[in-house]
C-alpha positions in Angstrom: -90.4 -28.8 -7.5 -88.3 -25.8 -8.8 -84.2 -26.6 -8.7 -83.4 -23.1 -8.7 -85.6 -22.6 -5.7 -84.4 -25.6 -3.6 -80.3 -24.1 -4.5 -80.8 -20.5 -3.2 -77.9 -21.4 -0.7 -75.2 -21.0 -3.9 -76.2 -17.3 -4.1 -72.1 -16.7 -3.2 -71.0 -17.9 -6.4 -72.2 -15.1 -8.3 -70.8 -12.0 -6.5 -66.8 -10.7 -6.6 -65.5 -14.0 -5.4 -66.8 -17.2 -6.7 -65.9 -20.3 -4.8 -64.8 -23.3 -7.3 -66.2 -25.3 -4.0 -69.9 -23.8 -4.5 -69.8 -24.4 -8.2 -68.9 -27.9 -7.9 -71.5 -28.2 -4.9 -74.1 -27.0 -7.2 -73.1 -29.6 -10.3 -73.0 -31.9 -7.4 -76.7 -30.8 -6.6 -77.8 -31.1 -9.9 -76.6 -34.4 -10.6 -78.5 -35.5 -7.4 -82.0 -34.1 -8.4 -81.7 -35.9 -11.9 -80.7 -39.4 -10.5 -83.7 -39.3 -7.6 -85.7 -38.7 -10.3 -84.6 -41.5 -12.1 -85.0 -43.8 -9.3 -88.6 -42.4 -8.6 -89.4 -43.3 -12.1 -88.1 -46.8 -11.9 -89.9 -46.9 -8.8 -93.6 -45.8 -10.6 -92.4 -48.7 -13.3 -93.3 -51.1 -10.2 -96.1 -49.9 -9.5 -97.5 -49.3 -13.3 -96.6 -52.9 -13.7 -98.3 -54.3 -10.8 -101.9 -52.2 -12.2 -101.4 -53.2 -15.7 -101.1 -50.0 -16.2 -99.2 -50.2 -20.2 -100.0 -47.0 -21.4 -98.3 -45.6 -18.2 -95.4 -47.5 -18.7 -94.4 -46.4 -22.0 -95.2 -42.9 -21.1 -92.9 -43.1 -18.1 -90.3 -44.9 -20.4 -90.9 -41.7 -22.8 -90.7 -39.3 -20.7 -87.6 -40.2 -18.5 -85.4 -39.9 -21.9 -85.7 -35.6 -21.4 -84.7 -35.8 -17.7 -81.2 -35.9 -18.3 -81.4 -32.8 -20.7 -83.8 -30.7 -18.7 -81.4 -31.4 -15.4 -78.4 -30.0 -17.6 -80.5 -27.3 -18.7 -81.5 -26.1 -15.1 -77.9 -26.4 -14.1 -76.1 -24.8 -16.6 -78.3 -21.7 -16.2 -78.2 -21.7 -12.7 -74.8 -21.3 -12.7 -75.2 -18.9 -15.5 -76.8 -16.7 -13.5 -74.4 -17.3 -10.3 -71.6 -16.3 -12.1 -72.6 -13.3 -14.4 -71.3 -10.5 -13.4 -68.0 -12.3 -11.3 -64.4 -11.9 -12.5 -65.0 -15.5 -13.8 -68.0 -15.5 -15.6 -68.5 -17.8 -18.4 -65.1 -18.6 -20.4 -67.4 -19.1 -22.9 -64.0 -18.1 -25.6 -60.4 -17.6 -24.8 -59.0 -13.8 -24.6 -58.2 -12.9 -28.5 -54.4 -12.9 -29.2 -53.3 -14.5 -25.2 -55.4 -17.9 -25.3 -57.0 -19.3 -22.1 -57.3 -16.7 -19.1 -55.3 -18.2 -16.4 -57.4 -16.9 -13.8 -60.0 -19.0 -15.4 -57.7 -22.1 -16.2 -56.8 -21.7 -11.9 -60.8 -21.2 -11.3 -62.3 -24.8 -13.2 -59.5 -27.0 -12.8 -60.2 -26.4 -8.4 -63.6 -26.5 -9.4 -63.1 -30.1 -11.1 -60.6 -30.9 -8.0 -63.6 -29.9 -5.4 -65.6 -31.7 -7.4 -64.2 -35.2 -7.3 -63.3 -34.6 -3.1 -67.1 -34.5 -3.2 -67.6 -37.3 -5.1 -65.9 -40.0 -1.8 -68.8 -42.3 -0.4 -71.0 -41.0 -4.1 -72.8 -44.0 -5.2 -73.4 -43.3 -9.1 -69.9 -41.4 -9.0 -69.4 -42.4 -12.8 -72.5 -41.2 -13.4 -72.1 -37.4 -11.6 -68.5 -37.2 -13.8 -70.8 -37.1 -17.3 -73.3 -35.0 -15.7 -69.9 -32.5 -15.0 -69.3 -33.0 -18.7 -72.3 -32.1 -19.9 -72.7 -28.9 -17.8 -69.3 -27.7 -18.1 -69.2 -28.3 -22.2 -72.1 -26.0 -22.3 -70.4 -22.9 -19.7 -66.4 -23.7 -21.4 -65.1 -23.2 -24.3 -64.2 -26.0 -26.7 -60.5 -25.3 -25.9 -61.0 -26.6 -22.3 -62.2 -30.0 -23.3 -59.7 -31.9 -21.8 -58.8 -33.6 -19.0 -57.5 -30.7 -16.8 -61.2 -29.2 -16.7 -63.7 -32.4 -17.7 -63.6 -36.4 -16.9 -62.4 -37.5 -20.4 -60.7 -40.1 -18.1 -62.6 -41.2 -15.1 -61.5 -40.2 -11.4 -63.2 -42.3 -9.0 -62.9 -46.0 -9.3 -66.2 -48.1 -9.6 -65.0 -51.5 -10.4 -66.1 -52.6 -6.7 -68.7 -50.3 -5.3 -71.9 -51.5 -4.3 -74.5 -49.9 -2.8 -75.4 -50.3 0.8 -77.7 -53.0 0.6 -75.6 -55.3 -1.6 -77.0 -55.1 -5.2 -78.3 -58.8 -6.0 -79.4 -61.3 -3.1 -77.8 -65.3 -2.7 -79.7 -68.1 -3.0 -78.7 -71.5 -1.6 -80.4 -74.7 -3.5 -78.3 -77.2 -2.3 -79.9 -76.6 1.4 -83.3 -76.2 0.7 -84.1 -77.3 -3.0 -84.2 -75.6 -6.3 -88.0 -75.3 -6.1 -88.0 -73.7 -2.9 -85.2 -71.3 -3.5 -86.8 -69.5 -6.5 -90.2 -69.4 -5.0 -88.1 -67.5 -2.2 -86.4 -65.3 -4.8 -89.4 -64.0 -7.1 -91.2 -63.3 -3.9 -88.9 -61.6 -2.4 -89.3 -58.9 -4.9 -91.9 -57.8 -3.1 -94.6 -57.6 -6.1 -97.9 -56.1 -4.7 -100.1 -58.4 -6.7 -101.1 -62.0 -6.2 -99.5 -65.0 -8.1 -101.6 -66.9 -10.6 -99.4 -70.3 -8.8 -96.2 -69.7 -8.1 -95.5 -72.7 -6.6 -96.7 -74.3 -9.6 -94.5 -72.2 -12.1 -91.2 -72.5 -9.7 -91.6 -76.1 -10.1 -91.9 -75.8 -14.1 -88.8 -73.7 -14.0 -86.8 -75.9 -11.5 -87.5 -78.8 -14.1 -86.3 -76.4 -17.0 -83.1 -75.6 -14.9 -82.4 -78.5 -13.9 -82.2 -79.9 -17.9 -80.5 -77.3 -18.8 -77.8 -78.0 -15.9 -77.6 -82.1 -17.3 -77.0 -80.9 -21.1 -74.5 -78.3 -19.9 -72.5 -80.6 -17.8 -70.2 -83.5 -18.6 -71.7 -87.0 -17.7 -69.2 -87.9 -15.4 -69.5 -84.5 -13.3 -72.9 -85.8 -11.7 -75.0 -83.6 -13.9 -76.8 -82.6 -10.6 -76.9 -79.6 -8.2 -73.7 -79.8 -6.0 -72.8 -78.6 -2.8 -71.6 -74.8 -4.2 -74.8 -74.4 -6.2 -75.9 -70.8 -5.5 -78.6 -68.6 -7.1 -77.5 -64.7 -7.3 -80.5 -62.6 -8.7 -80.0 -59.1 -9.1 -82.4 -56.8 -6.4 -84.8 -54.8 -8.2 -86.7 -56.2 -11.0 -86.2 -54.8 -14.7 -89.0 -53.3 -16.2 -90.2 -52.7 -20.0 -93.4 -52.8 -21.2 -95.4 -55.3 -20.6 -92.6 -57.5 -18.7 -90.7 -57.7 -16.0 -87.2 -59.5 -15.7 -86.0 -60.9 -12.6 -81.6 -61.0 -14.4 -79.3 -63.5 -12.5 -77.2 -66.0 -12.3 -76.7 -70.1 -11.4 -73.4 -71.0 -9.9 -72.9 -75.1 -10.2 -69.5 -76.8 -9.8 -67.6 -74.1 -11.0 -70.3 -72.7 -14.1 -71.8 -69.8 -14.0 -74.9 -70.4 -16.1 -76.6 -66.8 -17.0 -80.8 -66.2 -16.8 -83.7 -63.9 -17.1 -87.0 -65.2 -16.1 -89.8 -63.0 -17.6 -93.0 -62.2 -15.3 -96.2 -61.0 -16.9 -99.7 -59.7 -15.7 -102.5 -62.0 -17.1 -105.9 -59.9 -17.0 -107.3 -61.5 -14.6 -104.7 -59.1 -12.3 -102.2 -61.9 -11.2 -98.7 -62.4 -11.5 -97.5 -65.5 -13.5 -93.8 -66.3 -14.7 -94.2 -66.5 -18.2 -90.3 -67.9 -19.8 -86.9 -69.1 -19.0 -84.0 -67.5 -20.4 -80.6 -68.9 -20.2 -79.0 -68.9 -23.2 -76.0 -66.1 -24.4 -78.1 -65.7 -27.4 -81.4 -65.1 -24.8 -79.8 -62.5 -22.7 -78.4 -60.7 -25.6 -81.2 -60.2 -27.6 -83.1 -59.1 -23.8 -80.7 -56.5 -23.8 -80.3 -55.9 -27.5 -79.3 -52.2 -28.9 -82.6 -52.4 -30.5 -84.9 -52.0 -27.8 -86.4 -49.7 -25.6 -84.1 -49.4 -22.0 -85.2 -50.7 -18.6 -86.6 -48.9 -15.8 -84.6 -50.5 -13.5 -83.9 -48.9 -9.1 -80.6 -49.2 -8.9 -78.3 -47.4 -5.9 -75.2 -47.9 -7.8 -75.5 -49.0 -10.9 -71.6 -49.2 -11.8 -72.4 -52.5 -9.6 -75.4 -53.6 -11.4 -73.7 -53.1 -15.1 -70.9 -55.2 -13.6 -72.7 -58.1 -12.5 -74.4 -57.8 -16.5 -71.2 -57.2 -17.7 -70.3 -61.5 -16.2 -73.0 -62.6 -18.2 -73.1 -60.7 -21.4 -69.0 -60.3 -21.9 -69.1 -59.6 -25.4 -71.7 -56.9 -24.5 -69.8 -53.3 -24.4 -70.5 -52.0 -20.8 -71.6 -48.4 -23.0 -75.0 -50.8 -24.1 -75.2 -52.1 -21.2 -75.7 -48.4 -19.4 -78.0 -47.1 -22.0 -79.8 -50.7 -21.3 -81.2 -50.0 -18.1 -81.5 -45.8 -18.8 -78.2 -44.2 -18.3 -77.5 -43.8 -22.2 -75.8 -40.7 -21.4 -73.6 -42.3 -19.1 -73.3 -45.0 -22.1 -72.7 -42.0 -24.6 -69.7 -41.1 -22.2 -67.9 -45.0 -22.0 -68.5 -45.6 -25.7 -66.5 -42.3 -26.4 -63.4 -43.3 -24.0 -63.4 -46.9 -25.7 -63.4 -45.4 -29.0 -60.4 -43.2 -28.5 -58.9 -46.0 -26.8 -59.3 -48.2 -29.7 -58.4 -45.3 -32.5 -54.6 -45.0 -30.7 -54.4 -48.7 -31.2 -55.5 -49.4 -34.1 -53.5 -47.9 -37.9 -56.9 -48.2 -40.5 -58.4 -45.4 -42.2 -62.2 -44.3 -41.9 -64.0 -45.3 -45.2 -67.4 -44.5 -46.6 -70.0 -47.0 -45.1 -70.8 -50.4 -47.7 -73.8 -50.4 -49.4 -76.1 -47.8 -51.5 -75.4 -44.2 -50.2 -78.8 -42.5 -49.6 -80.2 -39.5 -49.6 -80.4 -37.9 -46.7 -77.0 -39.5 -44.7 -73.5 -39.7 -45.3 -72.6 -42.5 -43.6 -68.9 -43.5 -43.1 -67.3 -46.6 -40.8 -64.2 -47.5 -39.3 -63.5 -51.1 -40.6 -62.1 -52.5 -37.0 -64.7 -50.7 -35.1 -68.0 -52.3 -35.1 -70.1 -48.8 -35.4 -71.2 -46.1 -38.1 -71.3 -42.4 -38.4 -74.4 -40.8 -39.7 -74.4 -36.9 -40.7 -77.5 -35.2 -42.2 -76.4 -34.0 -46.1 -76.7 -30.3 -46.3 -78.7 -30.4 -49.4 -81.1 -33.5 -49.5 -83.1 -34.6 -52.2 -86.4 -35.3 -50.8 -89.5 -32.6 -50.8 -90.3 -31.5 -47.3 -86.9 -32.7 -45.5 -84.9 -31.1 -43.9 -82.2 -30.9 -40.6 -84.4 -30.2 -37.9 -87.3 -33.1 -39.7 -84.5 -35.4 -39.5 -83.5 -34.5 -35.8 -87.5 -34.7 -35.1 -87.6 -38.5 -36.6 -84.4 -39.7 -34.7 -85.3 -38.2 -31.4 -88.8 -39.8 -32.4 -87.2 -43.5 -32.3 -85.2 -42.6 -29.2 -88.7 -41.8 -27.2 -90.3 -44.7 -28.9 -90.9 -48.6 -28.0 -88.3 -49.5 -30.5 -89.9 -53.6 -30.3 -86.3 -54.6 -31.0 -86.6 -53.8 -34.5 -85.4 -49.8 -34.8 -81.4 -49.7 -33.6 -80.6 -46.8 -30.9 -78.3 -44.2 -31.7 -76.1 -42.2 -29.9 -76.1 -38.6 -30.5 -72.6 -36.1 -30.1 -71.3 -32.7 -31.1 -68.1 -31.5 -31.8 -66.1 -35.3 -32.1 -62.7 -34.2 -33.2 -60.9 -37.4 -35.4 -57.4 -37.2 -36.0 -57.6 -35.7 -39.5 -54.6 -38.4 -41.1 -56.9 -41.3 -40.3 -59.4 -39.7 -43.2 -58.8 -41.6 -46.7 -59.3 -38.8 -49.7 -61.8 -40.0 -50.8 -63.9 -39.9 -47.7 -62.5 -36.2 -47.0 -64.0 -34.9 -50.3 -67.3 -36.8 -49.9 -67.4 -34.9 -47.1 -66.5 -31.5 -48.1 -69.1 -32.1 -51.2 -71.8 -33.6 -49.0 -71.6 -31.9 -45.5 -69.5 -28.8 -45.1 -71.9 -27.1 -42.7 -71.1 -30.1 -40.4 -67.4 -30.5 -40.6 -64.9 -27.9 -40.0 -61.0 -29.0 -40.9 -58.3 -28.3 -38.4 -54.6 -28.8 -38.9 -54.9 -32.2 -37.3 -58.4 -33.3 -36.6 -61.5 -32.8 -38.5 -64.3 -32.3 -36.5 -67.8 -33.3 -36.6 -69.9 -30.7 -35.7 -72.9 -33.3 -35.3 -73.3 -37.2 -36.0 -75.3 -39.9 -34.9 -73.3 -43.1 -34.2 -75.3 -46.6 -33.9 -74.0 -50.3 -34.4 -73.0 -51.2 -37.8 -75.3 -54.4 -39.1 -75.1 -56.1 -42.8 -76.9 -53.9 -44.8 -80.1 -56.4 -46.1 -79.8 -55.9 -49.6 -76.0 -57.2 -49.3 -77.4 -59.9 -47.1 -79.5 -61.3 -49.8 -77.5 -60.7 -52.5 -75.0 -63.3 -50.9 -77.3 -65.7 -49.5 -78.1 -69.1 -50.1 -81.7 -69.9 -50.8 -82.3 -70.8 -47.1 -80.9 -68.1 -45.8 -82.4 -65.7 -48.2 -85.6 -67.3 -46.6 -84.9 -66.9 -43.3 -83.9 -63.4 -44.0 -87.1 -62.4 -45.6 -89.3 -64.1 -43.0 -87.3 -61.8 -40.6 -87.7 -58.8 -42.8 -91.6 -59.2 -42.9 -91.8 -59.9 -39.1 -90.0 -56.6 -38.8 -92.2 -54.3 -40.5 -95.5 -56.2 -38.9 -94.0 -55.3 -35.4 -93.1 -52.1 -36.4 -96.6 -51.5 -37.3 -98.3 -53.1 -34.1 -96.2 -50.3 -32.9 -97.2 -47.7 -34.5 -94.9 -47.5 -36.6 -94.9 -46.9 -40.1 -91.3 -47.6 -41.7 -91.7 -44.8 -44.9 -89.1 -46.8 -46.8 -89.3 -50.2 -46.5 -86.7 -50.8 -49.6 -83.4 -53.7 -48.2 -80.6 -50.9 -48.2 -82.8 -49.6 -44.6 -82.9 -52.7 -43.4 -79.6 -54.4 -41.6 -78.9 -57.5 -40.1 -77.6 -58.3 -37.1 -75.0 -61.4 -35.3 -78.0 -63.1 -34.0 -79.8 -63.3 -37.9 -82.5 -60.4 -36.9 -83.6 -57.9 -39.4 -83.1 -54.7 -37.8 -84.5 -50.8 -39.5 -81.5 -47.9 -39.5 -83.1 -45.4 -42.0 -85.3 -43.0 -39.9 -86.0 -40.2 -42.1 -89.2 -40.7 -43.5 -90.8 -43.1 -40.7 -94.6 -41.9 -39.3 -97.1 -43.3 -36.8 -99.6 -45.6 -38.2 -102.6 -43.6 -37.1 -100.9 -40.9 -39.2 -101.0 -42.8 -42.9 -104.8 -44.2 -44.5 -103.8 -47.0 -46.3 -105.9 -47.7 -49.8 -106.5 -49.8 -52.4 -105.7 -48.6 -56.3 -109.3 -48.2 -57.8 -109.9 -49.4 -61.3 -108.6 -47.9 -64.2 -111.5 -45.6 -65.5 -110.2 -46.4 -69.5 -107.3 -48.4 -70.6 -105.6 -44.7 -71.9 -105.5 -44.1 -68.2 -104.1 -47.4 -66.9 -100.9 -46.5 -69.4 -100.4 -43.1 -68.3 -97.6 -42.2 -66.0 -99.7 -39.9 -63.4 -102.7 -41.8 -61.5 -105.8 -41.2 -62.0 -106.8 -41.0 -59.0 -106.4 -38.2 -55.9 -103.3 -39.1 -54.0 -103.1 -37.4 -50.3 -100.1 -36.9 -48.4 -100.2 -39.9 -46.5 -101.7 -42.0 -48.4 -100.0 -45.8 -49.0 -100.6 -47.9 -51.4 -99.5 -51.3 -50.5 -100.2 -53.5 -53.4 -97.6 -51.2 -55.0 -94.9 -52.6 -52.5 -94.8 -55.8 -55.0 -93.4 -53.7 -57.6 -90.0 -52.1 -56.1 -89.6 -54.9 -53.1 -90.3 -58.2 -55.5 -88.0 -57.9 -58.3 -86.0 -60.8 -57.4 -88.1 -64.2 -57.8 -85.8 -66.0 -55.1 -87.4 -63.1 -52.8 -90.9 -62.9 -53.9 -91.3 -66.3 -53.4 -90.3 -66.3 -49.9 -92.3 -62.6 -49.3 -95.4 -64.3 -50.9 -95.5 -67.7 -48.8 -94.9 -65.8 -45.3 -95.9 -61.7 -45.5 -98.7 -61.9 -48.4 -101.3 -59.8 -46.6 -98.2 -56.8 -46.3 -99.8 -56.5 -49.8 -103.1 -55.7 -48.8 -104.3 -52.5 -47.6 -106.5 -54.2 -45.9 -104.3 -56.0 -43.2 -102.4 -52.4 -42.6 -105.8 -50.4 -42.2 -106.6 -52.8 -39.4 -103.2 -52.5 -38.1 -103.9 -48.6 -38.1 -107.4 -49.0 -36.4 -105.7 -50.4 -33.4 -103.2 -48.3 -32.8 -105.5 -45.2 -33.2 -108.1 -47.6 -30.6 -104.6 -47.3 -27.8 -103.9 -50.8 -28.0 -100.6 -52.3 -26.7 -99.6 -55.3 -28.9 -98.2 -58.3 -27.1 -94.7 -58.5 -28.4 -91.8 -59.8 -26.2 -88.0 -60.8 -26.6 -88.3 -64.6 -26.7 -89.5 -67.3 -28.7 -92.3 -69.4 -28.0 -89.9 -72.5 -26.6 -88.9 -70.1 -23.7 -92.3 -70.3 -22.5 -93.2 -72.0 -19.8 -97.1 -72.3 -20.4 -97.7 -73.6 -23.6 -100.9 -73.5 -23.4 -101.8 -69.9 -23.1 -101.7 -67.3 -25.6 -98.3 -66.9 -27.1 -96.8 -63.6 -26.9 -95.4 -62.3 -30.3 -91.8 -63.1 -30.3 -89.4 -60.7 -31.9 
């Protein structure tokens, strides 16, 4: 399907006199193509999951991440083309010596104007405003990034639009019984594929609820399902994986109690629920910052993040859209709350804690819970470079991250007001990355710079913890790397500073720089020593290839500390052995999909069957 093709009718931009009302028409247009793709995809997810169809999932979930881009790209050339040649053209600079062209200024300000007037009835309006952005920064010059020409504040109100057929369904228990009411609810999502027993597993979970309702409540409120009791699920099922999520929510005399049940696919081709999640900590770490999003059908999904948005509150709504696959649209929110928060808040930007590393300058805002990461201009590791370092980020972004591998957003040209820079930052800076920052008179701007969620850097973690918790911590740390490897991935540098940890106690990997796929690496075993003269020297004596990993070696720069060897040693020992990685690497290379979910074994409701890995 060729978008230039299907948007032949805009031909009248291009000539003597361009109408603002066709160039907003045709952003308009371009918008629309990239979300019914979207939907189509989320659409496929059901049907992938319903086949057991894994591989296609994660390709879908792959994939879908370059639709946004490719949609920008066809637009902005299609109006490049409209408009060559016009008395507009592209303003791509303002005239030398007289500024901005006011023929120009008069030209994209009606366009934006047009553009919202087409936006009344729009059911992802929030959603067409950052596709606006996008196009226009690439046509405009950097001196018309403001509010007169693009949405740096929003236009059209969202807070209650819903789509025509209201976004999550009710549920009544108190008429016709807990049991009955989520046997109606799961299959009302329509699944085409028979249930293992679902009347079996809605009575399990109606037990589950039900306990979770008498600890929740006080004793002399009945501890029972009252008259208001009402079950609001969410319409379209959330997809990931190997899962499915039906999100939602239990009202009971006056408590809203949050949940997720997960459905899986058992091999036999049937559908079984699989857990209960109801817990703050359960719904956060669902829709944790370090996973891969949802394909999720939404018509409006301003209504969808809002119904998230009452049970994850502490969640920013900019997670919550690159959660379910609008991380542009999450790149756009995170940007207005972090303006809003630098003009009310007085502290400096600072470099990051921890040990600087090689390739990233990292600095922090100490009130603002995030990090900025820009690529050194001269880094000290053989082979790496900016675009290797662009390849491994956008790498992770493509990539089942398991929940162990934080997302990143990723922006150009942020301008920071230049007095909330300490000196000492500014001349890490100019020594470390002047190809990325250029200094203006107020604002220093960042020419590029990933930003992601700031976490306890491990090696601080440990240093500070008590011997329990140093436990804990480690157990975590080995459980990351073997899920990163189950997913083919092979961390590089797997020393504490890469590591952080998270609100919720998870070990989470930040450092992406020298991360491969498994079926990339051979892992081997040292061979014996041919004389002791050789065993002293400080070169091998063996052939070393470029890939080749060495794990018993891991003991001698991850061990030092005996409080920490003994916790590796009595839960990740085999991470030692080549061995135990080789077969890690012969699965992935075989296209296996390890089981590996985002609950714990207690959320289950089927004890008996094979436990999912949790992470």
């Amino acid at each position: 399907m060729n978008f230039a093709a299907d948007h032949q009718r805009i031909e009248p931009i291009g000539r003597r006199n361009p109408q603002p009302r066709a160039v907003a028409q045709a952003l308009l247009d371009g918008f629309n193509r990239h979300y019914a793709l979207f939907r189509y995809g989320a659409q496929r997810a059901k049907a992938l999951f319903e086949s057991g169809n894994w591989r296609g999932i994660q390709q879908l979930s792959s994939e879908r991440i370059e639709y946004y881009d490719t949609r920008v790209r066809e637009c902005t050339a299609l109006l490049g083309t409209a408009l060559k040649g016009s008395e507009i053209s592209h303003p791509l600079s303002p005239e030398p010596g007289h500024g901005l062209n006011p023929g120009q200024i008069a030209f994209w300000q009606d366009v934006k104007s047009d553009f919202v007037s087409l936006l009344s009835g729009h059911r992802q309006p929030e959603c067409a405003e950052t596709f606006f952005n996008s196009v226009s920064c690439r046509v405009l010059h950097r001196d018309y990034f403001h509010n007169d020409f693009l949405f740096v504040r929003p236009a059209v109100a969202t807070e209650y639009l819903d789509s025509k057929l209201p976004s999550y369904r009710v549920y009544y228990p108190s008429r016709e019984g807990l049991e009955v009411s989520l046997i109606r609810m799961i299959a009302d999502f329509g699944l085409a594929a028979p249930f293992l027993d679902l009347p079996a597993d809605a009575r399990k979970l109606a037990r589950l609820a039900l306990r979770r309702l008498r600890s929740a409540l006080p004793r002399g409120a009945g501890r029972r399902i009252a008259a208001d009791c009402q079950i609001h699920v969410l319409n379209s099922l959330f997809f990931r994986n190997k899962g499915a999520y039906a999100v939602g929510r239990l009202i009971n005399q006056g408590a809203t109690h949050p949940f997720a049940i997960a459905l899986l696919r058992t091999p036999s081709g049937h559908i079984q629920l699989d857990a209960l999640l109801h817990t703050p900590d359960d719904l956060s770490t669902l829709f944790s910052f370090a996973r891969a999003y949802f394909l999720v059908d939404m018509e409006t999904p301003a209504a969808y993040v809002g119904f998230l948005s009452s049970l994850l509150p502490r969640k920013p709504k900019a997670e919550l859209y690159s959660a379910i696959g609008l991380q542009k649209q999450g790149k756009t929110l995170f940007y207005r709350d972090f303006l809003h928060h630098l003009a009310h808040s007085h502290d400096d930007f600072e470099m990051a804690p921890g040990i600087q590393g090689l390739v990233m300058t990292v600095f922090t805002l100490p009130s603002y819970p995030y990090v900025f990461k820009l690529i050194r201009d001269r880094i000290a590791k053989d082979g790496m470079d900016h675009a290797t370092v662009r390849r491994k980020y956008q790498m992770v972004k493509k990539h089942d991250r398991v929940g162990r591998m934080a997302d990143t957003w990723e922006y150009s040209q942020v301008a920071l007001p230049r007095a909330r820079f300490s000196d000492a930052l500014l001349a890490a800076l100019r020594e470390q990355v002047p190809s990325l920052i250029e200094e203006q008179d107020e604002a220093i701007v960042l020419r590029h710079v990933y930003i992601e969620r700031r976490m306890t850097p491990l090696n601080i973690y440990l240093a500070h913890a008590s011997d329990a918790v140093l436990e804990a911590a480690v157990k975590q740390y080995g459980n990351a790397i073997r899920e990163l490897a189950a997913a083919n991935i092979f961390p590089g540098d797997m020393l504490y500073k890469n590591f952080g940890v998270t609100r919720l106690g998870r070990v989470v990997f930040y450092d992406y720089d020298e991360i491969q796929r498994m079926t990339e690496m051979q892992f081997r075993r040292i061979p014996p020593a041919p004389n002791p003269e050789a065993e002293m020297s400080n070169e091998p004596w063996y052939p070393v290839g470029p890939n080749d990993v060495f794990p018993e070696e891991f003991r001698v720069f991850l061990l030092g500390d005996p409080r920490v060897r003994a916790a590796f040693l009595k839960y990740h020992a085999e991470l030692l052995d080549a061995d135990w990685w080789q077969a890690c690497r012969d699965r992935a290379a075989q296209g296996r999909i390890e089981d590996i979910f985002p609950y714990e074994n207690d959320r289950r409701l089927h004890i008996n069957t094979p436990a999912p890995q949790s992470h």
